[in-house]
C-alpha positions as CSV (number, residue, x, y, z in Angstrom):
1,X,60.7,9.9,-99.6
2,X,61.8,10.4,-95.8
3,X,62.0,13.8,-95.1
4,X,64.3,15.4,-92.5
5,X,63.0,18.5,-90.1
6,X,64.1,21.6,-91.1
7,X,66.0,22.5,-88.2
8,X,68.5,18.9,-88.1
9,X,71.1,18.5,-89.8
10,X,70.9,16.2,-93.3
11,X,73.6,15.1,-95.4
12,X,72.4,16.9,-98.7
13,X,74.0,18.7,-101.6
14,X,73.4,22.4,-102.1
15,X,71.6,21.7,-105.1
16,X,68.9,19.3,-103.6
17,X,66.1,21.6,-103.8
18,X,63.6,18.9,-104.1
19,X,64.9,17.7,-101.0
20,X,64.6,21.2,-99.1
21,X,61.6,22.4,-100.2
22,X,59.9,18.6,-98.8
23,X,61.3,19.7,-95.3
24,X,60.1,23.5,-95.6
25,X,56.8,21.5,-96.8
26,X,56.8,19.1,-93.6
27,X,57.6,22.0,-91.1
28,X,54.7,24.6,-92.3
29,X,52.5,21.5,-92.9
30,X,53.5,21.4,-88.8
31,X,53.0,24.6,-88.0
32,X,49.5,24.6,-89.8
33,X,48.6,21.5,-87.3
34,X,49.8,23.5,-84.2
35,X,47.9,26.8,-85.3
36,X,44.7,25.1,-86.1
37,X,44.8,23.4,-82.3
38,X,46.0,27.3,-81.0
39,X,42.7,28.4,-82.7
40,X,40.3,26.0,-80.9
41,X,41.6,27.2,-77.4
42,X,39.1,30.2,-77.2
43,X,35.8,28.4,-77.9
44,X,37.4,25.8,-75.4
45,X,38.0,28.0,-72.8
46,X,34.7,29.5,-73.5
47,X,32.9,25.9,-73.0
48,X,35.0,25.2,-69.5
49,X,33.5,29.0,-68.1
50,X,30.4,27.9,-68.9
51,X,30.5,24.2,-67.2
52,X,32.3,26.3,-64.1
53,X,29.7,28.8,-64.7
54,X,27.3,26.2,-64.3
55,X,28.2,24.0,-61.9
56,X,28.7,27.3,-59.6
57,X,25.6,28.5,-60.0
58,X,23.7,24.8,-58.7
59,X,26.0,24.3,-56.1
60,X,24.6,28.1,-55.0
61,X,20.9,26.9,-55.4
62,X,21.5,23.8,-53.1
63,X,23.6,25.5,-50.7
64,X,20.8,28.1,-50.4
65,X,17.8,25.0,-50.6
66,X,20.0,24.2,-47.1
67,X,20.3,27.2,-45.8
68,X,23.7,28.5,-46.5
69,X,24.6,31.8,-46.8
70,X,24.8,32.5,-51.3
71,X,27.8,33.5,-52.5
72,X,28.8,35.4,-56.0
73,X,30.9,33.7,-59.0
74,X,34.5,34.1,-58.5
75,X,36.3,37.2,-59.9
76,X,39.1,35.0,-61.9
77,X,35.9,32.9,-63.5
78,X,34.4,35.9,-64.6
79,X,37.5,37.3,-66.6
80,X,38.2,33.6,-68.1
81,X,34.7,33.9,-69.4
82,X,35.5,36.9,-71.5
83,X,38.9,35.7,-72.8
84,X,37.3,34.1,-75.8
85,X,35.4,37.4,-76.3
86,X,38.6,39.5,-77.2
Protein backbone atom coordinates (compact mmCIF):
# COMPACT_ATOMS: atom_id res chain seq x y z
CA UNK A 1 0.00 0.00 0.00
CA UNK A 2 1.79 3.46 -0.93
CA UNK A 3 1.47 5.69 1.67
CA UNK A 4 1.41 9.50 1.40
CA UNK A 5 3.47 11.96 4.03
CA UNK A 6 1.41 13.36 6.39
CA UNK A 7 1.96 16.85 5.65
CA UNK A 8 0.83 16.53 1.41
CA UNK A 9 -2.10 16.57 0.29
CA UNK A 10 -3.97 12.99 -0.67
CA UNK A 11 -7.14 12.42 -2.28
CA UNK A 12 -8.85 10.37 0.64
CA UNK A 13 -12.28 10.17 2.13
CA UNK A 14 -12.77 11.28 5.78
CA UNK A 15 -13.46 7.88 6.69
CA UNK A 16 -10.08 6.25 5.47
CA UNK A 17 -8.69 5.72 8.76
CA UNK A 18 -6.57 2.88 7.63
CA UNK A 19 -5.23 5.13 5.16
CA UNK A 20 -4.32 7.95 7.90
CA UNK A 21 -3.11 6.08 10.51
CA UNK A 22 -0.30 4.35 7.67
CA UNK A 23 0.89 8.02 7.15
CA UNK A 24 0.85 9.00 11.01
CA UNK A 25 2.74 5.41 11.06
CA UNK A 26 5.36 6.40 8.16
CA UNK A 27 5.97 10.01 9.72
CA UNK A 28 6.81 8.83 13.54
CA UNK A 29 8.49 5.75 11.97
CA UNK A 30 10.57 9.06 10.36
CA UNK A 31 10.93 10.87 13.18
CA UNK A 32 12.16 7.74 15.20
CA UNK A 33 15.01 7.49 12.32
CA UNK A 34 16.02 11.15 12.70
CA UNK A 35 16.05 11.01 16.72
CA UNK A 36 18.08 7.92 16.81
CA UNK A 37 20.86 9.76 14.34
CA UNK A 38 20.30 13.16 16.84
CA UNK A 39 21.24 10.76 19.76
CA UNK A 40 24.60 9.51 18.29
CA UNK A 41 25.88 13.23 17.86
CA UNK A 42 27.21 13.45 21.45
CA UNK A 43 29.40 10.31 21.57
CA UNK A 44 30.43 11.59 18.00
CA UNK A 45 31.46 14.78 18.93
CA UNK A 46 33.04 13.23 21.94
CA UNK A 47 35.26 10.84 19.47
CA UNK A 48 36.31 14.07 17.10
CA UNK A 49 37.63 16.03 20.66
CA UNK A 50 39.52 13.33 21.31
CA UNK A 51 41.24 12.74 17.61
CA UNK A 52 41.74 16.82 17.82
CA UNK A 53 42.76 16.20 21.33
CA UNK A 54 45.11 13.87 20.03
CA UNK A 55 46.49 15.02 17.15
CA UNK A 56 47.14 18.44 19.19
CA UNK A 57 48.91 17.03 21.72
CA UNK A 58 51.79 15.12 19.01
CA UNK A 59 51.96 17.94 16.93
CA UNK A 60 53.08 19.79 20.50
CA UNK A 61 55.63 16.83 21.25
CA UNK A 62 57.28 17.26 17.76
CA UNK A 63 57.17 20.93 17.72
CA UNK A 64 58.90 20.83 21.14
CA UNK A 65 61.47 17.59 19.83
CA UNK A 66 62.40 20.75 17.24
CA UNK A 67 62.56 23.27 19.36
CA UNK A 68 59.46 25.27 19.22
CA UNK A 69 58.09 27.16 21.66
CA UNK A 70 54.73 24.46 23.30
CA UNK A 71 51.62 25.83 23.15
CA UNK A 72 48.18 24.90 25.20
CA UNK A 73 44.94 23.14 23.54
CA UNK A 74 42.64 25.63 22.17
CA UNK A 75 39.91 27.14 24.40
CA UNK A 76 36.95 26.26 21.75
CA UNK A 77 38.40 22.39 21.73
CA UNK A 78 38.29 22.26 25.27
CA UNK A 79 34.48 23.27 25.57
CA UNK A 80 33.50 20.80 22.51
CA UNK A 81 35.11 18.21 24.60
CA UNK A 82 32.61 18.65 27.43
CA UNK A 83 29.51 19.01 25.16
CA UNK A 84 28.82 15.29 25.26
CA UNK A 85 29.31 15.48 29.09
CA UNK A 86 26.00 17.68 29.67
Amino acid sequence: MSVDPVGESAHRTDHDVLGKLAAIDQRLHQIQTQLNTMSKLPRQLDEISANLETLIESLDQRLSQEGAPRWSTPLPLRRLSRLGKR
